[in-house]
GUMI-595436 format. One line per 3 residues: number of its first residue (from 1); their letters; for each residue x, y, z of C-alpha. Coordinates in Angstrom, 1 decimal. Layout:
BEGIN
NUM = a = X Y Z | ...
This chain:
BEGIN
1 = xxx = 116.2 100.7 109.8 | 116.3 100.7 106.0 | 114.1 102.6 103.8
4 = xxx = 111.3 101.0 102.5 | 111.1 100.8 98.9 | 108.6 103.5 97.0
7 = xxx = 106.6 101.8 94.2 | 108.0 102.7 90.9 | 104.3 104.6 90.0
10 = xxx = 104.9 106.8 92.8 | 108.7 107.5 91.9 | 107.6 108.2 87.9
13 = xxx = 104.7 110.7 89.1 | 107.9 112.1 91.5 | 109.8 112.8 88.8
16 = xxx = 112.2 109.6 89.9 | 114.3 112.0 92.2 | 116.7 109.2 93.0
19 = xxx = 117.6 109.0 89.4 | 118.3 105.6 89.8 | 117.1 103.4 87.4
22 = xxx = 113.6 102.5 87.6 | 112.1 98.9 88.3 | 110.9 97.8 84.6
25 = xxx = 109.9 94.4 86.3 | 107.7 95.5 88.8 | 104.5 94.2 89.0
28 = xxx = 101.8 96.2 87.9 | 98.1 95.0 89.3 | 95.2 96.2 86.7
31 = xxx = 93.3 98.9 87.7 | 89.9 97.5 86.5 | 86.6 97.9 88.6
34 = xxx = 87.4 98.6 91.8 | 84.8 97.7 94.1 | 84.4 98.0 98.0
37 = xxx = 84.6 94.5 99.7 | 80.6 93.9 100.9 | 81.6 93.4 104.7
40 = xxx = 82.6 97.6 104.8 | 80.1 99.3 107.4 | 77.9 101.9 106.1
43 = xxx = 80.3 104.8 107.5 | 83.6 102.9 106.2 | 81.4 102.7 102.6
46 = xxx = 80.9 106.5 102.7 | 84.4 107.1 103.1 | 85.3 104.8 99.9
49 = xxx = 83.4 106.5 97.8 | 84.6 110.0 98.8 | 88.5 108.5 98.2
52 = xxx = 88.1 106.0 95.6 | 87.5 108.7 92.4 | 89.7 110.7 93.4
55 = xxx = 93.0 107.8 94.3 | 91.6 106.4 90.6 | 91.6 109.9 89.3
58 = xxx = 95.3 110.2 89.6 | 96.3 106.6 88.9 | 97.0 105.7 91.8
61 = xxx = 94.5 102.8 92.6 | 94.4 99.3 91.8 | 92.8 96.0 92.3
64 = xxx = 95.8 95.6 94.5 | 95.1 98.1 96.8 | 91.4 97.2 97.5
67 = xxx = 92.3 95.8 100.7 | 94.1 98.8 102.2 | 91.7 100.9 101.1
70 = xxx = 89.1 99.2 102.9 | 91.2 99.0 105.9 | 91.9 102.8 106.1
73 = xxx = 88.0 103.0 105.3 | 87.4 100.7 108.8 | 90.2 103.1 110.6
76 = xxx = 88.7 106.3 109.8 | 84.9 104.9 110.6 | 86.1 104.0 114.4
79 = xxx = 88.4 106.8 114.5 | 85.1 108.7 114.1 | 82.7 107.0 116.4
82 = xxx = 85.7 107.0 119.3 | 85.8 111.2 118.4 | 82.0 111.3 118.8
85 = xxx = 82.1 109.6 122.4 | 85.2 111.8 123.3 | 83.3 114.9 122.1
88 = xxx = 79.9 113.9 124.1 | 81.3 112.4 127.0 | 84.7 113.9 127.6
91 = xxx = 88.6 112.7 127.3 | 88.6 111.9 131.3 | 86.1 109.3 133.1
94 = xxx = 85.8 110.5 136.9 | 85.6 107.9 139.7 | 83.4 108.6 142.5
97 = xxx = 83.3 107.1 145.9 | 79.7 106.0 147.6 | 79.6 109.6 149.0
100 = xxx = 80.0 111.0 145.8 | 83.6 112.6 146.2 | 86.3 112.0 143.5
103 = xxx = 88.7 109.2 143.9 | 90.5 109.8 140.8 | 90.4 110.2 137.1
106 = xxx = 91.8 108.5 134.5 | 91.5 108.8 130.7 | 89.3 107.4 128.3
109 = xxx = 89.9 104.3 126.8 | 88.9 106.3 123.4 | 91.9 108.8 123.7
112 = xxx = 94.2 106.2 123.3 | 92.6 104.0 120.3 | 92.2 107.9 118.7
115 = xxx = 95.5 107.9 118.8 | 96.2 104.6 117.9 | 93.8 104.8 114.9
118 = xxx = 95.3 108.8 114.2 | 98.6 106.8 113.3 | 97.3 103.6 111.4
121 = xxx = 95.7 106.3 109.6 | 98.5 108.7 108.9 | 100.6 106.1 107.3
124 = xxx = 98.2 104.6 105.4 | 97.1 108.4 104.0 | 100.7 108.6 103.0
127 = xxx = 101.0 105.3 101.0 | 98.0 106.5 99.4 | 99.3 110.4 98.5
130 = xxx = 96.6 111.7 100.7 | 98.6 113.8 102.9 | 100.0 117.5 101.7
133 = xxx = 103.9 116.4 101.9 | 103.0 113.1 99.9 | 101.6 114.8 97.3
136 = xxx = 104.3 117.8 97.2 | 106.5 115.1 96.0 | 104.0 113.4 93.0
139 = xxx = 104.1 115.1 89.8 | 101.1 113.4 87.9 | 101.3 113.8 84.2
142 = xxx = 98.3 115.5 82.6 | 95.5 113.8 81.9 | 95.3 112.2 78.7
145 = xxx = 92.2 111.7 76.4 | 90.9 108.0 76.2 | 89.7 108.3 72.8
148 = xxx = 88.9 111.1 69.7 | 85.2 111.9 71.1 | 86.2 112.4 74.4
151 = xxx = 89.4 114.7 73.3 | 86.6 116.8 71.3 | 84.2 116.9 73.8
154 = xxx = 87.0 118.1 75.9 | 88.6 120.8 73.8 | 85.2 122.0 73.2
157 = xx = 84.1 122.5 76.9 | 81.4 119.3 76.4
């Protein structure tokens, strides 16, 4: 299976280790206001706006990527709740016959959509650089003033 094709932001913050020539036709989506889609659950919402300064922080998020976002959002939220019911209840379920003696046991549906979920999320993480060995290979430039007043309130510790 081929490799996929990295987006040409994530092979400049790289430092392009190919060294083959870059895409100067790729499309670049605006990064404007990025805004959680209204359907996100409460717990999904919480986890947008722990990720969302810091993806826009480094340049990474766009308009583009709203929907992904949202989806890793919804992943980590169930992964959460199924964790919660495997922490409370167990990672086994134990059948009983009527006099009480065990039968068999199996495993939790849970274990198995943690998993599930524990890989969605893992790939997703790594589009996004949120995993260390995605981020060992971005090298984000330093961040640049976005006009005079805000370069002097930096360089005097405002």
């Amino acid at each position: 299976m081929p490799r996929r094709p990295q987006p040409t932001a994530l092979k400049v913050l790289r430092g392009n280790p190919g060294k083959r020539p870059l895409n100067a036709s790729e499309p670049r989506p605006p990064a404007g206001d990025i805004r959680p889609p209204a359907w996100l659950s409460d717990e999904s919402l919480n986890k947008w706006n722990e990720l969302v300064p810091l993806l826009v922080g480094v340049g990474i998020l766009t308009q583009a990527d709203v929907g992904p976002l949202a989806r890793y959002c919804d992943c980590w939220a169930w992964w959460r709740r199924c964790r919660e019911v495997i922490d409370r209840d167990g990672d086994t379920v134990v059948v009983r016959d009527e006099a009480g003696n065990v039968k068999w046991s199996q495993q939790r549906p849970e274990v198995g959509i943690v998993s599930k979920l524990a890989q969605q999320m893992h790939r997703l993480e790594t589009e996004f650089g949120l995993t260390p060995s995605a981020r060992s290979a971005i090298h984000a430039p330093p961040k640049q003033p976005h006009d005079e007043l805000e370069a002097f309130f930096e360089a005097h510790g405002a």
